[in-house]
C-alpha positions in Angstrom: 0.0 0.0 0.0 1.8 3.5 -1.0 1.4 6.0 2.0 1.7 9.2 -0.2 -1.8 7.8 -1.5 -5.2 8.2 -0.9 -6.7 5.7 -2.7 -7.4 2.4 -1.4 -8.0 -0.7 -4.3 -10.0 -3.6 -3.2 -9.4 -5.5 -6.7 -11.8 -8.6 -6.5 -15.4 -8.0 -8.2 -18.1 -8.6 -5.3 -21.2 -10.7 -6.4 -24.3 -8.7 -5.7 -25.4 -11.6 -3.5 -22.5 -11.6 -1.2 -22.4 -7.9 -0.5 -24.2 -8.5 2.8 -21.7 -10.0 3.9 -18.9 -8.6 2.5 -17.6 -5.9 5.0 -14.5 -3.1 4.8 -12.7 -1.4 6.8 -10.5 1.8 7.0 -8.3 3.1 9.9 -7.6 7.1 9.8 -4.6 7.4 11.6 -4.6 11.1 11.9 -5.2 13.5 14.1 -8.0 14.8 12.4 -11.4 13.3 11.3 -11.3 12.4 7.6 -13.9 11.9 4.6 -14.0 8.9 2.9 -15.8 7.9 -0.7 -16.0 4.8 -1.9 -17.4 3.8 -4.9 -18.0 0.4 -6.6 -17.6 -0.1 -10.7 -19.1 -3.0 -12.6 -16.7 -5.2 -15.4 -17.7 -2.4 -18.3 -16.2 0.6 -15.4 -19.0 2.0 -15.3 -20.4 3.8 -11.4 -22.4 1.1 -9.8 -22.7 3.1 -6.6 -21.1 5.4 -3.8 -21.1 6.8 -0.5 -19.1 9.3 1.3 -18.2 9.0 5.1 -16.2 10.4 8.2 -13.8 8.2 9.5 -12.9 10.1 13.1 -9.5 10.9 14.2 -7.4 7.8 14.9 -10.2 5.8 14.2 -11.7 3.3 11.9 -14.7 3.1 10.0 -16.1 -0.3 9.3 -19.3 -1.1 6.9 -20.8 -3.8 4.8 -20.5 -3.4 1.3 -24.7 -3.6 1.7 -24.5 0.1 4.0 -21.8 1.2 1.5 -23.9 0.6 -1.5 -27.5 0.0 -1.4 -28.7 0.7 -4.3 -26.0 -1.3 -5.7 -28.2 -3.4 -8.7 -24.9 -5.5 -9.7 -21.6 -6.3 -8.3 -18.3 -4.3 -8.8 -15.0 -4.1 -7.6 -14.4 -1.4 -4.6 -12.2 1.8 -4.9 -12.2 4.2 -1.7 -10.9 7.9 -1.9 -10.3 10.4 0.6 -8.0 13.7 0.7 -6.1 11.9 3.9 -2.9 10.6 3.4 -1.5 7.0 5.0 -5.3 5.7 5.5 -4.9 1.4 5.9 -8.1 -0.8 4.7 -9.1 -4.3 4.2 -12.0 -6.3 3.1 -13.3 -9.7 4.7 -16.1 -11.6 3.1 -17.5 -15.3 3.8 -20.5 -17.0 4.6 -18.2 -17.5 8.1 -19.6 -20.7 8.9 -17.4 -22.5 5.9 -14.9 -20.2 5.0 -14.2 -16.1 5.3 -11.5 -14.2 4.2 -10.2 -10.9 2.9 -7.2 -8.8 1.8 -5.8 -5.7 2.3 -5.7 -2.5 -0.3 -3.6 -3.7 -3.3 -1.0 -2.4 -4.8 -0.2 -1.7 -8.8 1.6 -2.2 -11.3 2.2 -3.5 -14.8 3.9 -6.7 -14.0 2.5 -8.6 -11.3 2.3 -12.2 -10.0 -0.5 -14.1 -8.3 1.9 -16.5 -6.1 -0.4 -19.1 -5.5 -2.6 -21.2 -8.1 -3.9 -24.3 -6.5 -7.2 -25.7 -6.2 -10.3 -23.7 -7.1 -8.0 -20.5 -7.9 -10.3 -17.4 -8.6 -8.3 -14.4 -10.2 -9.2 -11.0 -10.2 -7.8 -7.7 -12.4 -9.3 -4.7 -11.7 -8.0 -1.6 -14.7 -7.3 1.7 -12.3 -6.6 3.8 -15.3 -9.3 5.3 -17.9 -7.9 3.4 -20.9 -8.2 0.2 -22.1 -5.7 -3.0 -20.8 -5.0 -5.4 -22.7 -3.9 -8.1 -20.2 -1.7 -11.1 -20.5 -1.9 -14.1 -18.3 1.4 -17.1 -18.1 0.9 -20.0 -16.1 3.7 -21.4 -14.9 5.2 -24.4 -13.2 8.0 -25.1 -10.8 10.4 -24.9 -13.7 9.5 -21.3 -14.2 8.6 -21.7 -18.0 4.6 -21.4 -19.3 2.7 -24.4 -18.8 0.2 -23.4 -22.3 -0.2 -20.5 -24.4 -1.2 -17.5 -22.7 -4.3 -16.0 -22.3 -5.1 -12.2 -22.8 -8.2 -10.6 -21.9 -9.2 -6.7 -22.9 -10.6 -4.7 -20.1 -12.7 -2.0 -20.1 -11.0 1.6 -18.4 -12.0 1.1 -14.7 -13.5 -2.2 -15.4 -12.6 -5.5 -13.3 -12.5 -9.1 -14.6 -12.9 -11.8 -13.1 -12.5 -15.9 -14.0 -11.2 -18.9 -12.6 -7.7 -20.4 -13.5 -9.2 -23.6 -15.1 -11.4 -21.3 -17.5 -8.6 -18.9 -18.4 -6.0 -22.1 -19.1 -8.9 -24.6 -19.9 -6.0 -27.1 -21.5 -3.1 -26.9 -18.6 -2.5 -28.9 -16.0 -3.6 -27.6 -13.2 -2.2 -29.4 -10.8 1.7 -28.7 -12.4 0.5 -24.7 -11.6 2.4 -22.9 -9.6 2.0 -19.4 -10.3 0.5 -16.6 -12.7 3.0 -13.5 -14.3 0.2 -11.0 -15.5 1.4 -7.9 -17.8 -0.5 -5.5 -19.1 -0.5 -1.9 -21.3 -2.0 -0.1 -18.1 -1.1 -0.4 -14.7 -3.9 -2.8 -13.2 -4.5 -4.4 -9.3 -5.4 -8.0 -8.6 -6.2 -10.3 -5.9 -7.4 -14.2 -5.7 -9.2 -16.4 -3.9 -8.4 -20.1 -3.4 -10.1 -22.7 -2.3 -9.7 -26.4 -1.7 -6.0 -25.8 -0.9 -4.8 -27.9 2.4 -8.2 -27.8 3.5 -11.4 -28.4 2.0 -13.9 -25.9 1.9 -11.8 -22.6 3.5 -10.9 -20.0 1.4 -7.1 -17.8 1.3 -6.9 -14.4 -0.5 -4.2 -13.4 -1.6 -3.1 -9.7 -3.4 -0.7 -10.0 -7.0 2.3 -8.7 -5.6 4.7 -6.6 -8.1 6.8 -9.3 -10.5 10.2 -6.5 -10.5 11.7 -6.6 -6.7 14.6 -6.3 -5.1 13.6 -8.2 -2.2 16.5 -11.3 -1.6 15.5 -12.0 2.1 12.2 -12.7 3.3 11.2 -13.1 7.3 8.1 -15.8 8.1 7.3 -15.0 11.3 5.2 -18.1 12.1 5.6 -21.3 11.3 3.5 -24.1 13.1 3.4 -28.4 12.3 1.8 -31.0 13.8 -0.7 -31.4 16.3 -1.4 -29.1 19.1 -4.2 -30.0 21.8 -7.4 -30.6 19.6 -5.7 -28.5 16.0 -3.6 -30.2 13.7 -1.6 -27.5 11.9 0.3 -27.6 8.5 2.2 -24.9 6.9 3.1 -24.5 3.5 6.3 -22.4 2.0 6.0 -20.7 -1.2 8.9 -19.3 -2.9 9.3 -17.3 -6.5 13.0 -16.7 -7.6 12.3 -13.3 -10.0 16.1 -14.3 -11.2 16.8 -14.6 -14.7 19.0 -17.3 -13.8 19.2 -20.4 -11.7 20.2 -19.5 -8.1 20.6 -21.7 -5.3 17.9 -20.3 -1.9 18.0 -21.1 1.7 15.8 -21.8 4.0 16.2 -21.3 7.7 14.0 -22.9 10.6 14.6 -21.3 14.1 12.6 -22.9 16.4 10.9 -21.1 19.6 11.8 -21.3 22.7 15.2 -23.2 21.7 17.0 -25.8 19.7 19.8 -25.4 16.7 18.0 -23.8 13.4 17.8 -26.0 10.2 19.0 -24.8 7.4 18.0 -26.8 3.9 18.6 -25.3 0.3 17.3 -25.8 -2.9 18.4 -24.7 -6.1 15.5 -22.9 -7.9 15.8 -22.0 -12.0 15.0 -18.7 -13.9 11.6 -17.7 -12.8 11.0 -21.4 -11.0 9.3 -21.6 -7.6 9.3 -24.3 -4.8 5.7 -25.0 -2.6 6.2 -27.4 -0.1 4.9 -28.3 3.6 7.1 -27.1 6.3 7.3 -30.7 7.3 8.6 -31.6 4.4 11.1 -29.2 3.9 13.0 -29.4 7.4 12.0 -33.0 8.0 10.0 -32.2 10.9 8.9 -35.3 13.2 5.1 -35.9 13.3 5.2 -34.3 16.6 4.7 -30.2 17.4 7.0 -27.7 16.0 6.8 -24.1 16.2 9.2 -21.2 15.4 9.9 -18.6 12.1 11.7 -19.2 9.0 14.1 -16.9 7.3 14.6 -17.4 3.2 17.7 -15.7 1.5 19.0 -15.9 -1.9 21.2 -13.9 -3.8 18.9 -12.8 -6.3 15.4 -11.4 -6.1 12.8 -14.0 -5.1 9.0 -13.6 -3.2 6.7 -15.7 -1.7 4.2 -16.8 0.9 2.7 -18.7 3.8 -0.7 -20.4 4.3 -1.4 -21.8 7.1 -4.4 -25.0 7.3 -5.9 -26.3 10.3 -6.8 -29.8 9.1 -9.0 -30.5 12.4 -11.4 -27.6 12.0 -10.4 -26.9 8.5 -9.4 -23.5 8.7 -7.0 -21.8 6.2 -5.3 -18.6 5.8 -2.4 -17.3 3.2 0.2 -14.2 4.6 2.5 -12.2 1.9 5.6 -11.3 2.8 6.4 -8.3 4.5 8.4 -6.4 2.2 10.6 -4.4 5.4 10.4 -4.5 9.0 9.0 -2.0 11.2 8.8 0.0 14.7 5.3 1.1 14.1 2.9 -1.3 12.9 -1.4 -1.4 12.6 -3.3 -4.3 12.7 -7.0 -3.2 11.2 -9.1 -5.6 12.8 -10.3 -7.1 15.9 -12.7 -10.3 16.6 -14.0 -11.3 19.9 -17.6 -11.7 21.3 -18.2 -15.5 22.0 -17.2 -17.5 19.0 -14.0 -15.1 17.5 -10.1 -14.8 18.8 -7.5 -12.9 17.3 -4.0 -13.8 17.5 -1.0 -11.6 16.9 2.8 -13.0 16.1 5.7 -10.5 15.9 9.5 -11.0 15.2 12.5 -9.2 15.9 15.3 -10.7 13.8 17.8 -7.8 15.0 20.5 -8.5 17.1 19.0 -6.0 19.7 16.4 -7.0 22.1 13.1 -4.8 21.4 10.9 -2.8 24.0 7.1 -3.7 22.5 3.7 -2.2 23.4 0.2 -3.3 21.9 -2.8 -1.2 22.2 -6.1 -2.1 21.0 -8.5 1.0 20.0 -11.7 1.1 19.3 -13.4 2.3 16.1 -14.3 5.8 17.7 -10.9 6.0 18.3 -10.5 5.3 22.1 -8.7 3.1 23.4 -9.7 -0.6 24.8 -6.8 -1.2 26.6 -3.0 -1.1 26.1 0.9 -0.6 27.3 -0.5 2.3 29.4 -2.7 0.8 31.8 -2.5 -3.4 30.8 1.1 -4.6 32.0 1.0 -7.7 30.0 1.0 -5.4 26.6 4.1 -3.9 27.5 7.2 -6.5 27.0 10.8 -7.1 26.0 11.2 -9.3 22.8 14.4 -10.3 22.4 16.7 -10.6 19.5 16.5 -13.4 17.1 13.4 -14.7 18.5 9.4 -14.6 17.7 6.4 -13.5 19.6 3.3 -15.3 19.4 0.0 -15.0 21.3 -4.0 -14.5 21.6 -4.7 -10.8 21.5 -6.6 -11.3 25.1 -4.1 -12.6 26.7 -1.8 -9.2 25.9 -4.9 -7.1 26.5 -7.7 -9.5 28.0 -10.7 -6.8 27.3 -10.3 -7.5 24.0 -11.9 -10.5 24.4 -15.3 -9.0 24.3 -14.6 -6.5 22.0 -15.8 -6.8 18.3 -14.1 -4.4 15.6 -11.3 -1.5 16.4 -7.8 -2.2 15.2 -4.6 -3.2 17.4 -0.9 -0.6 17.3 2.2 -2.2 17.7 5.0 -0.2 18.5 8.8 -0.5 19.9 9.8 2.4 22.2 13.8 1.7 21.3 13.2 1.9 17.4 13.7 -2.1 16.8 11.4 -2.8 13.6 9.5 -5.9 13.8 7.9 -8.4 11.5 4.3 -9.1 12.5 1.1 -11.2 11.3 -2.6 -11.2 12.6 -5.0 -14.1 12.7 -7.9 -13.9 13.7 -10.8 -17.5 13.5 -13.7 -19.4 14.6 -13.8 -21.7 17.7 -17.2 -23.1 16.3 -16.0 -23.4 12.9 -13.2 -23.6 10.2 -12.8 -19.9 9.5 -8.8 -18.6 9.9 -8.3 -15.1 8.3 -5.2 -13.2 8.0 -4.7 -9.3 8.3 -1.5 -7.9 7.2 0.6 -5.7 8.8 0.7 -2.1 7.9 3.5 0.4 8.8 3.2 4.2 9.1 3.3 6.7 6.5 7.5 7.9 6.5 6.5 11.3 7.3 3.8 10.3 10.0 3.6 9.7 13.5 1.0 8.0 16.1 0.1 8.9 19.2 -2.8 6.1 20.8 -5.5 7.7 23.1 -5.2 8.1 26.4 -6.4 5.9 29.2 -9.3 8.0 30.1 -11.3 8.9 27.2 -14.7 10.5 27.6 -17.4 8.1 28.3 -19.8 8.4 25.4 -23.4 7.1 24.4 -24.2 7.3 20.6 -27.2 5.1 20.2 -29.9 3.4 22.2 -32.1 0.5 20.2 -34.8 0.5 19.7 -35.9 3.6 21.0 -39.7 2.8 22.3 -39.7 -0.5 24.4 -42.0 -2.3 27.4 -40.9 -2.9 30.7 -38.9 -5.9 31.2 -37.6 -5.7 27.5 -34.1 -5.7 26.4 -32.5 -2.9 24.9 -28.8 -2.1 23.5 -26.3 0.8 24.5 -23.7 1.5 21.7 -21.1 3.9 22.6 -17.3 3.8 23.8 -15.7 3.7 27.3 -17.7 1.4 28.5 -16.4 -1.5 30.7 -16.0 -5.2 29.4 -17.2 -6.4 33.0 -21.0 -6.1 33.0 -21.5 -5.2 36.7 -18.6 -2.2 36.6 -21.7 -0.3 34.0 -25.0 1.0 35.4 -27.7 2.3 33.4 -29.8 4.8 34.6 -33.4 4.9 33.1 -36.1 7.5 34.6 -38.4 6.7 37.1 -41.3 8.4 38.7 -39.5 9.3 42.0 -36.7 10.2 39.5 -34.0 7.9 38.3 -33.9 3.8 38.9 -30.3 2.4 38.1 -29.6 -1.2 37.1 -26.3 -3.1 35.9 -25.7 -4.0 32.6 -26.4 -7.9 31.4 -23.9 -8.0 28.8 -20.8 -5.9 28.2 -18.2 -4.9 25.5 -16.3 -1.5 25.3 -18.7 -0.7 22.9 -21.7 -2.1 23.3 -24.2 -2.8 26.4 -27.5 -4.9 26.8 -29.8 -4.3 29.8 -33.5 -5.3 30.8 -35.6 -2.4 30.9 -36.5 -2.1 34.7 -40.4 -2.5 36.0 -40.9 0.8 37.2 -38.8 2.2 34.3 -40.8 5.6 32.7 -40.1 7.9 29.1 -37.0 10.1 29.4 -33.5 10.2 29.5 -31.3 7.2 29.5 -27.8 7.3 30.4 -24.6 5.0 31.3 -22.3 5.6 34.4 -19.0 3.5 34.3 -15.6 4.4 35.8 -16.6 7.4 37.9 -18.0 9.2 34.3 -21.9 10.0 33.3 -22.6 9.7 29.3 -24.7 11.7 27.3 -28.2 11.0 27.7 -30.9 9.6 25.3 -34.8 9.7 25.3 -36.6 6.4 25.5 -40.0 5.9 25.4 -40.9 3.4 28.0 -44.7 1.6 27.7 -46.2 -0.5 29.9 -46.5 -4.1 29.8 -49.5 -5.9 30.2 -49.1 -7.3 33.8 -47.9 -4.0 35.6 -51.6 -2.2 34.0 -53.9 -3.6 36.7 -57.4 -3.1 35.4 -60.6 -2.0 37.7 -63.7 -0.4 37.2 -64.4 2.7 38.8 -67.4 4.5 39.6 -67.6 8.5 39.3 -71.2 9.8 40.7 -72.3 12.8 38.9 -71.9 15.7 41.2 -69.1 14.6 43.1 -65.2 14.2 43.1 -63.4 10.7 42.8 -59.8 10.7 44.3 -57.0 8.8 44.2 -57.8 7.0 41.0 -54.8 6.7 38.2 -56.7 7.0 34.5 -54.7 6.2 31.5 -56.1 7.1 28.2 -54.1 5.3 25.6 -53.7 7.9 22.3 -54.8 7.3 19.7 -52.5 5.2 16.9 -50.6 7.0 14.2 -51.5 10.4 16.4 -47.8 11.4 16.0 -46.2 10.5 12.9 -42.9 12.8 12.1 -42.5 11.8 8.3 -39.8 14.3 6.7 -36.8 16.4 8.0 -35.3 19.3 6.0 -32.4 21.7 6.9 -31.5 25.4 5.9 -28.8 28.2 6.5 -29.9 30.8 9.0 -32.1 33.2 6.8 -32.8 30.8 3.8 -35.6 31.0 1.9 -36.2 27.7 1.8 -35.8 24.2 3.4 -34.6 21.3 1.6 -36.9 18.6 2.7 -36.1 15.0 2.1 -36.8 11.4 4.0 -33.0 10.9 4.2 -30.4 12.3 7.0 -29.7 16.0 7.1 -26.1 17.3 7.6 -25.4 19.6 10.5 -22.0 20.7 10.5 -19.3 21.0 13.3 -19.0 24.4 14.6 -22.9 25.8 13.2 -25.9 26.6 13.0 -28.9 25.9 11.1 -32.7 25.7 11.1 -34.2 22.4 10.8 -38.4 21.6 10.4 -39.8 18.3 11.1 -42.8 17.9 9.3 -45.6 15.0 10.0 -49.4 14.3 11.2 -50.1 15.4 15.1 -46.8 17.4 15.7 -48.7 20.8 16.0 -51.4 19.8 16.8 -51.1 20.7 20.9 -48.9 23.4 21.9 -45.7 23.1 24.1 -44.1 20.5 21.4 -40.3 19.8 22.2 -37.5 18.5 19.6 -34.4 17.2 21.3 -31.7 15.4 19.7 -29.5 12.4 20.9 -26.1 12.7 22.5 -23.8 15.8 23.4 -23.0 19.1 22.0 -26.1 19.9 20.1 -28.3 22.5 21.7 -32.0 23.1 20.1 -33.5 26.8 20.7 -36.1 28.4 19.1 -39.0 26.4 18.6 -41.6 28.0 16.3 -44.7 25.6 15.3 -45.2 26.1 11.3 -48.2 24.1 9.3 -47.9 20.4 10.0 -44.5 20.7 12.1 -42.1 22.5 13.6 -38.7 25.0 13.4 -35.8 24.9 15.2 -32.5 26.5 15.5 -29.7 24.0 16.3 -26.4 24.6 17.0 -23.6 22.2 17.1 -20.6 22.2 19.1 -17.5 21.9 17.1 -16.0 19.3 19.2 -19.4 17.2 19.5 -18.8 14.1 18.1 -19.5 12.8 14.1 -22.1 10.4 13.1 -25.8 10.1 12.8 -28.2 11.5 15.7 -31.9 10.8 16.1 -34.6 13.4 16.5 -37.1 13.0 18.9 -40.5 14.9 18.8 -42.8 15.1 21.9 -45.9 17.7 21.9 -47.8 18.5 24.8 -50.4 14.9 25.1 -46.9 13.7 25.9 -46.8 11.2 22.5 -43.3 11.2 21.5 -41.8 10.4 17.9 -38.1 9.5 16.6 -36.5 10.0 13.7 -33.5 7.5 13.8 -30.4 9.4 12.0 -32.6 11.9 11.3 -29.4 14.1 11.5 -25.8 13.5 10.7 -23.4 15.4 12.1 -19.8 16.0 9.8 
């Protein structure tokens, strides 16, 4: 990925029917929040969709390719845009009960090579430029020469293509394939996807990685055989000499915690590669090894890993990483019940290296880290290899779903480093490449104590004794360390949380629970607070006739008059400058900037029809002013703090029968 860039190529074209489950991601590792478009163009290059978004400061934004595009009426390949330098992305897709994968942004080029063809190999070229490519395909053996005629394929300027490797060499040997060399007249981006390698049904991506290198030395930092517990691993080693000669390679094993390294070589011809099992290559025993492998040669060569799980059938491919370094991003993290995430780091130096690991959520604060974990801060020494669950470094990341994990060293040792994240209910192993710093950037993480914040409560109108769900930050991953505070008729009733991430809470909505605010209080802080509607079940109304005599005065007798249905509808929101003319009125989100004010009118049935209506809208740093009631609605001023915090709001209408309506995202503040 080139840090002076800010585009971000995901080359594979994404069925139409998979784009639910098809998700990106995109850490901004700036100080600033960022805009973000990304747009998706079919196999003619024509716009299938786009969207723009913020990604906040030292954040991530995450989204299905479904809440990216939604009126996407075909499938496309996915290019994302943003006038930030040094932004890092990847994609993961699946079914994630049988396989899931992804890959990170791809380079380009005009000679690449797609390192691994084996079993149901799906190749991908995407055309970034606005002319046609004409597009040569060689597949190639172990001896380095073509294995049948090539292929070439015209694609259309920004247009993708997409085909299997038995359909592109329909007469070859596919099981003599080692690799595919691709040229072509414009520089172009690929990536593939490969099935029924080591495993059976688990799929590997991996990105075409540039054919003209200088690269003589490549670092592995994890290599596991044999069985371990329950897993069976194997691990195969895929080399590419990009010589135009013979050269003789070598291949080092040095195994963790101790033990003498074997060193094999084999001699490799002009453009020839070598894919073998790490087993077979050192002459491991059946039994458990573990430990990283370092391949020289004196000319240019590439390659790979994958890595298969032959118990649960799990499989995942890692590139090589080009350079070591001291600052390093991981962009995803998986946890909740069924997901782990594993990280493995390396120092080959000869100096022992000072590592922290911090884990940050989307938002941008921080999970947990070097600062206030002591198992995330540790020495690694030189010449050996790292490897380890995220939770154990960090253990409240074991209930935290999405964010993305910094690496750095505090004495400058650069560092190898891989991610894995699986399944412990199914075969699903995924890899996420490391990604360095821009050269001219730095990275600070957040702080320990970040602002305890509240950004949506779902679903807004609920009974007693339902169970709703608190999406924020700050929160704590130990349920009973979290209370929410709902309102109550002597004022405020406060119950514990059920379920707890850093980013998300679940809580039963408590019997003598009433409409207003809503709040979290964890770690000594109070969040912003939200409106629910609260209604009452069934079993806390108790029913009873009552008899009023005319003439006289019946007391202590609660009546509730149930309004009428649809009696507050709000159907339409529309924004303007202060003094417009006119609003523009519209079903969809309204932008409020940072550091503004504007006039908004929410329009409906019932919202004027009583007088003393209120809007409020969710979270902190908006303030609403002015309420004027206008034909079928009502104006407001709002103005918005220029530190409040970006993303989509909901607008809540209440008039004075006390019926209350919500607009969900009714407002997005940029």
């Amino acid at each position: 990925m080139g840090w002076s860039q800010s585009t971000l190529t995901f080359p594979r074209q994404f069925p139409l029917a998979e784009q639910s489950s098809t998700g990106f991601a995109v850490v901004n590792p700036g100080t600033v929040n960022t805009n973000i478009t990304f747009v998706m163009y079919n196999t003619a290059g024509q716009t299938v969709s786009q969207s723009s978004w913020v990604i906040p400061a030292k954040g991530q934004l995450s989204k299905l390719a479904s809440e990216l595009f939604p009126q996407a009426a075909s499938g496309g390949w996915v290019e994302a845009t943003s006038p930030a330098t040094g932004l890092k992305g990847f994609w993961l897709g699946g079914d994630f009960a049988t396989y899931g994968d992804g890959g990170e942004a791809a380079a380009s080029g005009l000679d690449l090579l797609f390192p691994l063809v084996a079993g149901q190999a799906e190749i991908n070229i995407v055309n970034i430029r606005n002319a046609l490519n004409t597009v040569t395909f060689r597949l190639r053996g172990t001896s380095g020469t073509d294995l049948t005629t090539v292929a070439t394929q015209v694609i259309q300027p920004r247009g993708v293509y997409q085909a299997q490797a038995s359909a592109l060499f329909p007469n070859a040997d596919l099981s003599q394939a080692m690799y595919i060399r691709v040229s072509g007249t414009q520089a172009f981006s690929g990536t593939s996807v490969i099935r029924g390698f080591l495993v059976n049904t688990e799929s590997a991506v991996l990105n075409a990685v540039n054919a003209i290198s200088n690269l003589s030395t490549l670092n592995f930092v994890h290599v596991v055989s044999g069985p371990a517990g329950s897993a069976n691993y194997t691990t195969s080693v895929g080399v590419i000499s990009l010589a135009s000669s013979s050269q003789t390679v070598t291949f080092t094993f040095h195994p963790e915690t101790s033990g003498a390294p074997i060193v094999v070589q084999r001699s490799l011809p002009a453009s020839g590669a070598l894919r073998e099992t790490a087993q077979n290559l050192f002459g491991f025993s059946a039994g458990f090894q573990n430990g990283w492998v370092n391949v020289s040669a004196p000319s240019p060569i590439t390659g790979f890993m994958a890595y298969g799980e032959t118990s649960s059938g799990g499989l995942a491919a890692v590139p090589v990483q080009a350079a070591p370094q001291s600052s390093m991003f991981f962009g995803h993290i998986a946890g909740l019940p069924v997901w782990y995430t594993g990280i493995a780091l390396l120092n080959d130096s000869t100096m022992d290296a000072n590592v922290e690991v911090f884990a940050i959520t989307p938002a941008g604060t921080l999970v947990g880290g070097a600062a206030n974990v002591p198992t995330a801060a540790f020495t690694l020494p030189a010449g050996h290899k790292s490897a380890k669950l995220l939770s154990e470094l960090i253990p409240a990341t074991a209930a935290q779903n999405g964010g993305f994990v910094y690496v750095r060293t505090t004495n400058n040792v650069p560092l190898y480093g891989i991610e894995l994240f699986g399944s412990n209910s199914g075969p699903i192993l995924s890899n996420v490449a490391a990604s360095g710093l821009a050269p001219i950037a730095s990275f600070t993480p957040p702080n320990v104590s970040e602002p305890l914040t509240l950004t949506s409560v779902s679903p807004v109108r609920v009974t007693r004794g339902s169970t709703i769900t608190l999406s924020g930050n700050g929160f704590s991953p130990a349920a009973s360390n979290n209370t929410i505070a709902f309102t109550s008729a002597t004022g405020t009733v406060e119950v514990p949380s059920a379920t707890a991430s850093v980013t998300v809470l679940t809580v039963a909505v408590p019997i003598t629970a009433i409409t207003g605010p809503v709040l979290v209080r964890s770690g000594g802080q109070n969040s912003p607070a939200f409106i629910l509607e609260v209604t009452a079940t069934q079993t806390t109304m108790i029913q009873s006739s009552v008899t009023v005599n005319g003439g006289q005065t019946t007391g202590d007798v609660d009546i509730y008059v149930p309004p009428p249905a649809g009696i507050l509808n709000a159907l339409i929101i529309g924004a303007a400058d202060i003094g417009a003319p006119r609003f523009l009125l519209g079903p969809n989100s309204q932008d409020l900037p940072r550091g503004q004010s504007k006039l908004l009118i929410v329009a409906g049935f019932g919202i004027s029809r009583a007088g003393g209506s209120t809007v409020t809208i969710s979270g902190s740093g908006v303030t609403v002013s002015d309420l004027i009631a206008v034909e079928y609605g009502v104006q407001v001023k709002v103005t918005v703090d220029s530190n409040a915090a970006v993303g989509p709001r909901t607008v809540f209408v209440t008039n004075a029968n006390l019926d209350t309506t919500a607009l969900t995202g009714g407002v997005y503040i940029r």
